[in-house]
N, CA, C and O atoms as CSV, one atom per row, in Angstrom:
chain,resi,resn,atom,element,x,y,z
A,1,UNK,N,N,35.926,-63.236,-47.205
A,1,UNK,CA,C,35.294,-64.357,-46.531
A,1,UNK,C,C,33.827,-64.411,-46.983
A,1,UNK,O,O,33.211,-63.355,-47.122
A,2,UNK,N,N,33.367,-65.344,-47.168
A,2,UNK,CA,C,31.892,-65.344,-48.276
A,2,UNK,C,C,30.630,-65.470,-46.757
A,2,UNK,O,O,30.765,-65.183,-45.567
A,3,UNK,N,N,29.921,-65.813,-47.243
A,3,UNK,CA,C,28.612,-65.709,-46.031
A,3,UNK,C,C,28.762,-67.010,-45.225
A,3,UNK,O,O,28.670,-67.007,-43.998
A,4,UNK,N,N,29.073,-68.487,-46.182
A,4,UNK,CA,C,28.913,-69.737,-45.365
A,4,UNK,C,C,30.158,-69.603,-44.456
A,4,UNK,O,O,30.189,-69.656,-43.227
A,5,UNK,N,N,31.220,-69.411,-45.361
A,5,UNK,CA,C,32.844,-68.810,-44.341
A,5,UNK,C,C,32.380,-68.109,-42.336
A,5,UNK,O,O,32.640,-68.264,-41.143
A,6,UNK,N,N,31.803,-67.563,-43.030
A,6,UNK,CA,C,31.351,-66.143,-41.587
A,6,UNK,C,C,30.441,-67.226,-40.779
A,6,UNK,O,O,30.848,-67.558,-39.665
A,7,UNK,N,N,29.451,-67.693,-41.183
A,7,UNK,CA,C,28.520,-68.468,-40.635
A,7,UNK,C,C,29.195,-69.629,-39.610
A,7,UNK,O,O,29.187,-69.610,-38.379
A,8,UNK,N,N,29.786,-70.653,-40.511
A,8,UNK,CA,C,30.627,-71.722,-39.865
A,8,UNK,C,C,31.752,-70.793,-38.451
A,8,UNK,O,O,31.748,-70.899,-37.225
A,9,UNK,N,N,32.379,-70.149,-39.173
A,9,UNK,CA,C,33.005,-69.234,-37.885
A,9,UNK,C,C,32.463,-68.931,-36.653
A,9,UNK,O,O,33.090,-69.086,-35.605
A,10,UNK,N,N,31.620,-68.615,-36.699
A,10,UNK,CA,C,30.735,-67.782,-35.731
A,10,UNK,C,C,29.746,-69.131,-34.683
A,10,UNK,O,O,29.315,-68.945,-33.545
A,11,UNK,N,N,29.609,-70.429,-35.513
A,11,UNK,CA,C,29.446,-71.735,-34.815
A,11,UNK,C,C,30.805,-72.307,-34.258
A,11,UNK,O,O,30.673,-73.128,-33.350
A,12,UNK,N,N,31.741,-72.088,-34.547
A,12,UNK,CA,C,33.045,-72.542,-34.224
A,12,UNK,C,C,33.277,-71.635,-32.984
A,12,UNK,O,O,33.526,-72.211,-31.924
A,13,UNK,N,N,33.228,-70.412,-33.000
A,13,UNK,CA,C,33.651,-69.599,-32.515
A,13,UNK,C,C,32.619,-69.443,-30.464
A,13,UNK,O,O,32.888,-68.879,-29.403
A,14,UNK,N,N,31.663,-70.185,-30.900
A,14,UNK,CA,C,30.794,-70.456,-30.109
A,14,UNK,C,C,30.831,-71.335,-28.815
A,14,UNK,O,O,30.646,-72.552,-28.848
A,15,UNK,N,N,31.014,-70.821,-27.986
A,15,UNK,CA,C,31.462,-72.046,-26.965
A,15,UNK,C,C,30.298,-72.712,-26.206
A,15,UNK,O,O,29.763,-72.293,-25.180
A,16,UNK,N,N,30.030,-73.741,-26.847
A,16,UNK,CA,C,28.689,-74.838,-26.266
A,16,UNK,C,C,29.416,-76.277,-25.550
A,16,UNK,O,O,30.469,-76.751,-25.976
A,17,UNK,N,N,28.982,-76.599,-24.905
A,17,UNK,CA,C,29.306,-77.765,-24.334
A,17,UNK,C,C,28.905,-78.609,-25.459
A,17,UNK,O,O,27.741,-78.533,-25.852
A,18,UNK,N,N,29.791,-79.464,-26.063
A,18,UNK,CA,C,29.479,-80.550,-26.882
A,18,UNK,C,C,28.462,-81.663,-26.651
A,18,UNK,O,O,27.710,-82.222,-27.449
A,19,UNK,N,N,28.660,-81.846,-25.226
A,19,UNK,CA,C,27.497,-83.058,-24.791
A,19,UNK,C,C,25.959,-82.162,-24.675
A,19,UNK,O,O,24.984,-82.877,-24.906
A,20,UNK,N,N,25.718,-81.048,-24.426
A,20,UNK,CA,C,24.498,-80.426,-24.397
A,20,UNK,C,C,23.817,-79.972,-25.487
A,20,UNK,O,O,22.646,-80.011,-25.866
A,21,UNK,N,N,25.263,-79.352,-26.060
A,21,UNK,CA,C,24.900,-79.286,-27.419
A,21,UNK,C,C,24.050,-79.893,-28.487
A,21,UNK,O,O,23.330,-79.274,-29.271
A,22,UNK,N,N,24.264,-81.449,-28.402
A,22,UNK,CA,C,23.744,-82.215,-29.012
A,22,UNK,C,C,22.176,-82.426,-28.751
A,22,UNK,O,O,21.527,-83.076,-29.570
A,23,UNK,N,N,21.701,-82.003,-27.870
A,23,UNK,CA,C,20.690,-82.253,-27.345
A,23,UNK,C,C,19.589,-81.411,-28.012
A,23,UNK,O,O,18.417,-81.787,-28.014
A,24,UNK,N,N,20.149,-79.833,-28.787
A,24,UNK,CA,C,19.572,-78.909,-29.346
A,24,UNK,C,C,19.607,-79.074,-30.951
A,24,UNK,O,O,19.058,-78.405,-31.826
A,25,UNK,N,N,20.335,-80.049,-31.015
A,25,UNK,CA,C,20.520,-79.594,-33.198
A,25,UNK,C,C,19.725,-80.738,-33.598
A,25,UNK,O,O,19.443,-81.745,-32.950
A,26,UNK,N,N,19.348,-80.337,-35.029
A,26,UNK,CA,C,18.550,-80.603,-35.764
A,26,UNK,C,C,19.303,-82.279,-35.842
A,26,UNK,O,O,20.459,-82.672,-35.686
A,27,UNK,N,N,17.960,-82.994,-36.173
A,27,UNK,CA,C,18.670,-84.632,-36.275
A,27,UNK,C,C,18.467,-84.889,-37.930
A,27,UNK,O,O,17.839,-84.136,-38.674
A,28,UNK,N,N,19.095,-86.035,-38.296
A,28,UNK,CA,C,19.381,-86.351,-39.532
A,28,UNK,C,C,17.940,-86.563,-40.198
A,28,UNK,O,O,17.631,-86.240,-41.345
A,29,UNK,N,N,17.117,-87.177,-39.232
A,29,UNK,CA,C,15.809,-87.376,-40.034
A,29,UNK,C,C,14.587,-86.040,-40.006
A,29,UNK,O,O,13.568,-85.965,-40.692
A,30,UNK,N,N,15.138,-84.983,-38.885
A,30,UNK,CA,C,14.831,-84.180,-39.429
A,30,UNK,C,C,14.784,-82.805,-40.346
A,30,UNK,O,O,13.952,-81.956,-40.665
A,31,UNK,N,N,16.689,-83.203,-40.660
A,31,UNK,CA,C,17.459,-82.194,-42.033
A,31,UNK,C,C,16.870,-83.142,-43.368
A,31,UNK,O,O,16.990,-82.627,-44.480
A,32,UNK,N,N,16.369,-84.229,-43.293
A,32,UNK,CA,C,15.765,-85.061,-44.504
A,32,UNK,C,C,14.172,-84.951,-44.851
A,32,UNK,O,O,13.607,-85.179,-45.921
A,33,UNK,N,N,13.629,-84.527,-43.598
A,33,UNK,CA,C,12.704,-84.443,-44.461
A,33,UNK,C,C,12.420,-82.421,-44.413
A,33,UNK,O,O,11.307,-81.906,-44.525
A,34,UNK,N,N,13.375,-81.852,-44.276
A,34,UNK,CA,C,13.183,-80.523,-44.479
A,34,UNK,C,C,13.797,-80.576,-46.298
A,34,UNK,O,O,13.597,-79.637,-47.068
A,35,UNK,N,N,14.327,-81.491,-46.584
A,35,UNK,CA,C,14.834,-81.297,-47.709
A,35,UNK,C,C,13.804,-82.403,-49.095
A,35,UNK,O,O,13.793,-82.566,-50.315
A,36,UNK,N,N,13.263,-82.777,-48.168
A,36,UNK,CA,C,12.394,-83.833,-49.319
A,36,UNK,C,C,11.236,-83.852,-49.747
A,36,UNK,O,O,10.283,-84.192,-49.045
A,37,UNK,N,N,11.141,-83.498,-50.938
A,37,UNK,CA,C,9.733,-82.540,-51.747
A,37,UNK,C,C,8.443,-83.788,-51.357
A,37,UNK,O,O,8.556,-84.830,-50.712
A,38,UNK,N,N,7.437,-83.287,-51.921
A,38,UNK,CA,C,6.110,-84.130,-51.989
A,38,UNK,C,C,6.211,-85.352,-52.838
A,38,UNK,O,O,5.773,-86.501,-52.782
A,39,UNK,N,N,6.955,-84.659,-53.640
A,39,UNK,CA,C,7.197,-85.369,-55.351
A,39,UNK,C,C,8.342,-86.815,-55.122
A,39,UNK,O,O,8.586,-87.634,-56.008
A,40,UNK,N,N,8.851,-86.834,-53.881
A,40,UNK,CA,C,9.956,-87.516,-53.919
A,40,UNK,C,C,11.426,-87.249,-54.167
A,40,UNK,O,O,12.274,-88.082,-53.847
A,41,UNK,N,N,11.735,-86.091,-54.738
A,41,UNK,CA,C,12.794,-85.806,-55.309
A,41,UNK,C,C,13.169,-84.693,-53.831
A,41,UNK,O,O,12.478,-84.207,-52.936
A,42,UNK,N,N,14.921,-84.643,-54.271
A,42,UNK,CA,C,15.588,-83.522,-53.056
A,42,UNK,C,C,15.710,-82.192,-53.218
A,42,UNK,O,O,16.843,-82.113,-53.692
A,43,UNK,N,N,15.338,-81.207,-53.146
A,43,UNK,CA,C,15.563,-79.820,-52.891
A,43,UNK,C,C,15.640,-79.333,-51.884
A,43,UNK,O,O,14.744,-79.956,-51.315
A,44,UNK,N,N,16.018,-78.676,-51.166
A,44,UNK,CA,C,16.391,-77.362,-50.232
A,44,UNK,C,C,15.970,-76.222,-50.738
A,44,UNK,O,O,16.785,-75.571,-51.392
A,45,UNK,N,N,14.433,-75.640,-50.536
A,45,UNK,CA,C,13.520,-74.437,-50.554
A,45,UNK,C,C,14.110,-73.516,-49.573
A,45,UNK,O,O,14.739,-73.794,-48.551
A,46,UNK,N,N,13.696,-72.000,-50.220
A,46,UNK,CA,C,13.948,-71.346,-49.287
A,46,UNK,C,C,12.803,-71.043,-48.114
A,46,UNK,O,O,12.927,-70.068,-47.373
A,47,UNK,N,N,12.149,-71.578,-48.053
A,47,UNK,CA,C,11.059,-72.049,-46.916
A,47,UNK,C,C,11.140,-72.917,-46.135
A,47,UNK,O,O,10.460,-73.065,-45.119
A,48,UNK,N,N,12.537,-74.012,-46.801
A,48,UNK,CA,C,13.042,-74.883,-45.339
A,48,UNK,C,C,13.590,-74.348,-45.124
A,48,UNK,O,O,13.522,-74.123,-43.916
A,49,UNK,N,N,14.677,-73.556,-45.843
A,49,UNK,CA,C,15.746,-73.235,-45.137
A,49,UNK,C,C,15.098,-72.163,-43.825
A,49,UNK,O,O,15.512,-72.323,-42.677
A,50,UNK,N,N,14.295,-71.331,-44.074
A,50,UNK,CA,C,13.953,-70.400,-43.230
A,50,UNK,C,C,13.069,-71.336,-41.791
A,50,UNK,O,O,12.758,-70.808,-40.724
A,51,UNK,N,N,12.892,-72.380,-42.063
A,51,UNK,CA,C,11.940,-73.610,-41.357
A,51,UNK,C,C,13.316,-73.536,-40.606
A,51,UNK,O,O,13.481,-72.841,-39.604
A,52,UNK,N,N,14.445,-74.440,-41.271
A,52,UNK,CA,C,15.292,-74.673,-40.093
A,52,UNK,C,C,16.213,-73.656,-39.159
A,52,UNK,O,O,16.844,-73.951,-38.144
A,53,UNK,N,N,16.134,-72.808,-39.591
A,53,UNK,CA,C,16.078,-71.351,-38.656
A,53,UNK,C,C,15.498,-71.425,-37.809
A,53,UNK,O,O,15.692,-72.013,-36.745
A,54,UNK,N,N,14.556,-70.730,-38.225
A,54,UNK,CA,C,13.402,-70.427,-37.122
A,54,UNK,C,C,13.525,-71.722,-36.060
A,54,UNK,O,O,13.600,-71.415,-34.870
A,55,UNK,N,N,13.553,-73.353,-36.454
A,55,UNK,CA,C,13.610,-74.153,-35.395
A,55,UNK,C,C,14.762,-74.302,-34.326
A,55,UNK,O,O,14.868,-74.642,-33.147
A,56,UNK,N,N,15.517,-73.896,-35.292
A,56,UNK,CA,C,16.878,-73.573,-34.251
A,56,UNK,C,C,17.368,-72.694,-33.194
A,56,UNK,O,O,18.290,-72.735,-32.380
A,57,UNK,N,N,15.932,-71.459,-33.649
A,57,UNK,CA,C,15.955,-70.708,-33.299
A,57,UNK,C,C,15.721,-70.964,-31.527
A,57,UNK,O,O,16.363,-70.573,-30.552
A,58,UNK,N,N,14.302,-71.932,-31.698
A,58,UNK,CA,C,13.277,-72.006,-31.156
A,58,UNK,C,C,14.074,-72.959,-30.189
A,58,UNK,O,O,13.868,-72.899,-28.977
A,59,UNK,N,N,15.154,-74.001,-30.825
A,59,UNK,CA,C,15.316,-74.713,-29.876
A,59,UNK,C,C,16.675,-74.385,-29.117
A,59,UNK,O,O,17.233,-75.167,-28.348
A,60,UNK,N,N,17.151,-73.030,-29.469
A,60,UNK,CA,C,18.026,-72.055,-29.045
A,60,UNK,C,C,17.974,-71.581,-27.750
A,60,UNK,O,O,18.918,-71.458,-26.969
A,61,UNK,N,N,16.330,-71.217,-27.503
A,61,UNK,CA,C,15.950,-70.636,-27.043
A,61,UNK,C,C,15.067,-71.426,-25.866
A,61,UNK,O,O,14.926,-70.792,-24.820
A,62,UNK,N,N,14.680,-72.274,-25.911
A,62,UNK,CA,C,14.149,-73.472,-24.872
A,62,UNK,C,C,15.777,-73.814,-24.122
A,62,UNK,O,O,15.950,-73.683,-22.910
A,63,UNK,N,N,16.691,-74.184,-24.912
A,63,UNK,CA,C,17.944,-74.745,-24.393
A,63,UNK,C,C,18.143,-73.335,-23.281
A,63,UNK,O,O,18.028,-73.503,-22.067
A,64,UNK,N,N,18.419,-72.105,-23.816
A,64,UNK,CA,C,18.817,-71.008,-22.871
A,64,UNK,C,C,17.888,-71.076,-21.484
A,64,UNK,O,O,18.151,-71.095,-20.281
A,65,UNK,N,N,16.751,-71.102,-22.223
A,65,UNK,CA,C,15.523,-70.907,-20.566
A,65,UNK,C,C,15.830,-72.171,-19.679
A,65,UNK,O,O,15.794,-72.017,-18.458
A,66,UNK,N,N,16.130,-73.411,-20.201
A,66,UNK,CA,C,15.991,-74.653,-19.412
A,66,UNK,C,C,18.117,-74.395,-18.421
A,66,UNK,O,O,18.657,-74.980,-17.483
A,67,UNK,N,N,18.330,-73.858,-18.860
A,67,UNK,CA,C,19.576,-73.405,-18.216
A,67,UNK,C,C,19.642,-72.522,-17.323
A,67,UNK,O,O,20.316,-72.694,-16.307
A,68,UNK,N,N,18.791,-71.181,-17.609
A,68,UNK,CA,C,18.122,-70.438,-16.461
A,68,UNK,C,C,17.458,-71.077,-15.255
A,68,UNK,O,O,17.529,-70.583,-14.129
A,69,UNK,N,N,16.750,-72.301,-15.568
A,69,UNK,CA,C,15.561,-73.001,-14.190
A,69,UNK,C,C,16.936,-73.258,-13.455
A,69,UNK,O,O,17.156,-72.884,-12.303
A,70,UNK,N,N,17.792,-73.904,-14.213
A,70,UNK,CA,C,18.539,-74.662,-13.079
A,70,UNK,C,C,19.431,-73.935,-12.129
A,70,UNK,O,O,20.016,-74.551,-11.237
């Protein structure tokens, strides 16, 4: 099983409420401009990629605490 294999699994495997869910993931305009150079052209750096981590991380982690208040 390769790394993206394990990865996708482990989101699958994850039990989130679909409607809340949505409320935490990254939106289309902002997977576009994590991917869109200065220059105009498309790459995926490994400095976004670690960008959209860390934000996921972050908004991982706001989602958990805002579940705790209630």
């Amino acid at each position: 099983m390769s790394e993206i294999e394990k990865m996708k699994r482990y989101i699958e495997r994850t039990n989130m409420n679909p409607e809340k869910a949505s409320l935490y993931q990254m939106s289309m305009l902002e997977a576009f401009e994590l991917v869109k150079q200065p220059n105009g052209s498309f790459n995926l750096s490994i400095e976004m990629i670690s960008l959209a981590f860390n934000y996921g991380k972050a908004k991982g982690y706001r989602a958990a605490k805002a579940e705790v208040r209630k």
